[in-house]
VEXKOL-167725 format. One record per residue (C-alpha): residue in one letter; x negated, y, z; residue number from 1. Coordinates in Angstrom, 3 decimals. Layout:
+-------+----------+----------+----------+------+
: vexdo :     east :    north :       up : mifi :
+-------+----------+----------+----------+------+
:     a :        X :        Y :        Z :  NUM :
...
+-------+----------+----------+----------+------+
***
This chain:
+-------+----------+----------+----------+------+
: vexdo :     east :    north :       up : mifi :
+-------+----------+----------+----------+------+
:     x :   69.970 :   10.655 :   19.882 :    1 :
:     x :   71.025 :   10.400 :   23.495 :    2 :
:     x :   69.364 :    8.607 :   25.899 :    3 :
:     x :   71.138 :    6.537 :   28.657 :    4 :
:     x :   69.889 :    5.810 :   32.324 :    5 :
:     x :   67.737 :    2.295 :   32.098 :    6 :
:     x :   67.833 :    2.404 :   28.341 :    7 :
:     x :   64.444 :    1.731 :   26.614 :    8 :
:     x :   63.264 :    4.203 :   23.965 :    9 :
:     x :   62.439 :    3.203 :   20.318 :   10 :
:     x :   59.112 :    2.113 :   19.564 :   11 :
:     x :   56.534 :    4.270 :   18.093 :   12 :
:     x :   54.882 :    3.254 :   14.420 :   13 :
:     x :   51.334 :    1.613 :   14.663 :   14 :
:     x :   49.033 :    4.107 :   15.570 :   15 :
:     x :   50.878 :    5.460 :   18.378 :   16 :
:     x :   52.026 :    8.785 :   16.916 :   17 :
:     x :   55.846 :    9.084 :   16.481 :   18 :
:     x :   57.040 :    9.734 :   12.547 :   19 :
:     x :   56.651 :   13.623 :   11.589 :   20 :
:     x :   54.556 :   14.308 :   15.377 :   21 :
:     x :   50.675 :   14.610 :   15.683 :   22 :
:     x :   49.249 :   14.481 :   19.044 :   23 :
:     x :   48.814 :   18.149 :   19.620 :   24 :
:     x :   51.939 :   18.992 :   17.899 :   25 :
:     x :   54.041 :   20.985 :   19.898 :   26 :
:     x :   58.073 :   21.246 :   19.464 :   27 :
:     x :   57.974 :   24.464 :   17.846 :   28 :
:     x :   55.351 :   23.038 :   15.191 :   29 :
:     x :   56.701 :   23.316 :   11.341 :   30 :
:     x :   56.995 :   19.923 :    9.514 :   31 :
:     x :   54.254 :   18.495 :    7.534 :   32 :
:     x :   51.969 :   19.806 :   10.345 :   33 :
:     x :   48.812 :   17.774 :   11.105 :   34 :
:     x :   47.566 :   17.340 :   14.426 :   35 :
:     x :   44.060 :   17.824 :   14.882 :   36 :
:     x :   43.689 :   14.373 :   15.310 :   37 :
:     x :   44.940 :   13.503 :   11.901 :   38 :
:     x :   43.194 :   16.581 :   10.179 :   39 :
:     x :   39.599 :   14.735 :   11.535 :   40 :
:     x :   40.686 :   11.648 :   10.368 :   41 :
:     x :   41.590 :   12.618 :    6.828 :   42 :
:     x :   38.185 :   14.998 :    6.424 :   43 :
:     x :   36.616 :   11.397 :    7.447 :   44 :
:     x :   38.027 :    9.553 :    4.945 :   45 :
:     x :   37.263 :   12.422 :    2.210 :   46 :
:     x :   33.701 :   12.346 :    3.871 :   47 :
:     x :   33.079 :    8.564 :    3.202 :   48 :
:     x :   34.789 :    8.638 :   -0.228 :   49 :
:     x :   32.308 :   11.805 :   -1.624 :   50 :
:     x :   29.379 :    9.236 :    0.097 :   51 :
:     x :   30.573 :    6.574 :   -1.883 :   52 :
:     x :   30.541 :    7.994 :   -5.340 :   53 :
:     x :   27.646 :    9.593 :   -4.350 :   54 :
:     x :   26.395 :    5.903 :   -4.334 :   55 :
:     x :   27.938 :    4.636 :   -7.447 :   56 :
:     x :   26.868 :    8.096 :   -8.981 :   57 :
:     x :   22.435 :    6.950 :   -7.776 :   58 :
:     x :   23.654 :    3.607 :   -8.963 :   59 :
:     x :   24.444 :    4.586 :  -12.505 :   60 :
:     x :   21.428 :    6.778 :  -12.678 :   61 :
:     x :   19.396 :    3.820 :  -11.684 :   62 :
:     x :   20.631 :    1.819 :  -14.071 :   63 :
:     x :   20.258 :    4.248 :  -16.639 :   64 :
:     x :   16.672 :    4.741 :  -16.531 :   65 :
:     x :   16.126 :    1.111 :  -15.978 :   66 :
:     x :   17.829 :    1.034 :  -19.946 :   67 :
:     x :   15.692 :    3.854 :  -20.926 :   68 :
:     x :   12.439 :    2.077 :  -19.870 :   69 :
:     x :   13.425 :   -0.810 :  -21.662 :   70 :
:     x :   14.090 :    0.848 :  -24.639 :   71 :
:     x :   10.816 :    2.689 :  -24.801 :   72 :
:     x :    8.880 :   -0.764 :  -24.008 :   73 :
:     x :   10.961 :   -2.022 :  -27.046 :   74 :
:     x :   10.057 :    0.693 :  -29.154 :   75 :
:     x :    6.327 :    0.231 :  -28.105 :   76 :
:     x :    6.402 :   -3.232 :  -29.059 :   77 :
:     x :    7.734 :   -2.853 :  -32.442 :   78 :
:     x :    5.717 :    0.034 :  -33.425 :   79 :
:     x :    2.566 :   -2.352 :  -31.953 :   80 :
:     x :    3.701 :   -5.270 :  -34.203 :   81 :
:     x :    4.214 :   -2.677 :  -37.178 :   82 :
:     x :    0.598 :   -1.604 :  -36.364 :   83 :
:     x :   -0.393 :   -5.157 :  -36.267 :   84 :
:     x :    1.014 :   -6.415 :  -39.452 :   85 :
:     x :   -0.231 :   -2.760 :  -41.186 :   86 :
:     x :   -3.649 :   -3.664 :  -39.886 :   87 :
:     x :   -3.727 :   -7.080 :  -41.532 :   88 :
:     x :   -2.171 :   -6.309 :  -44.940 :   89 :
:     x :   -5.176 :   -3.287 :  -44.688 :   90 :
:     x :   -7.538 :   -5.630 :  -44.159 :   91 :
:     x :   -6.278 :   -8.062 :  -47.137 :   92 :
:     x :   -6.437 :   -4.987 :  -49.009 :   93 :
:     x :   -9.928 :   -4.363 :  -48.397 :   94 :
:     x :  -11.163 :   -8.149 :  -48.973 :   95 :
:     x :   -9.635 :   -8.302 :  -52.419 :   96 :
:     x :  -11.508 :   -5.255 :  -53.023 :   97 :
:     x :  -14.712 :   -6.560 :  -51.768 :   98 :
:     x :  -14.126 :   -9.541 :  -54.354 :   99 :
:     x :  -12.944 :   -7.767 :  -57.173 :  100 :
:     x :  -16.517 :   -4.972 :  -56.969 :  101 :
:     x :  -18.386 :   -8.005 :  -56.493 :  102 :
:     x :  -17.003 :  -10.798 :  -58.846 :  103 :
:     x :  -16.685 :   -8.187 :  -61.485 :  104 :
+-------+----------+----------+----------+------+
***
């Protein structure tokens, strides 16, 4: 593309950098190239990506154990009521006994 006297060059995308050029990109660069710029800004992104599932990753674990303690309170409550109920029908058990050695 030639460029007149006076004539006014086309804009650049948002974020400044022309299409294919990184800041430190020099005219002998090969395509695809990343500027150093753009490298940072990717291994930034990555960065705060690994962070968050690191996050959703403590987050499941949390949640996790929270279950597990629930289940083991659950567990401990029915084997208590089992224990409970056992306790009375022993005890039944016992009083008929009592009555039937000493009625007999």
């Amino acid at each position: 593309m030639s460029r007149q006297p006076g004539a006014v060059p086309p804009p650049h995308p948002a974020g400044g950098v022309a299409s294919g050029a990184g800041p430190n990109q020099g005219a002998g660069a090969p395509p695809g190239y990343l500027g150093n710029q753009q490298q940072a800004a990717i291994m930034k992104q990555m960065m705060v990506m690994e962070q968050e599932k690191r996050v959703q990753l403590h987050m499941m674990e949390q949640q996790k154990q929270q279950l597990l303690r629930e289940q083991r309170q659950q567990q401990q409550q029915i084997l208590l009521a089992e224990q409970v109920r056992g306790g009375r029908r022993q005890n039944r058990d016992s009083s008929n006994n009592r009555y039937y050695w000493l009625n007999r």
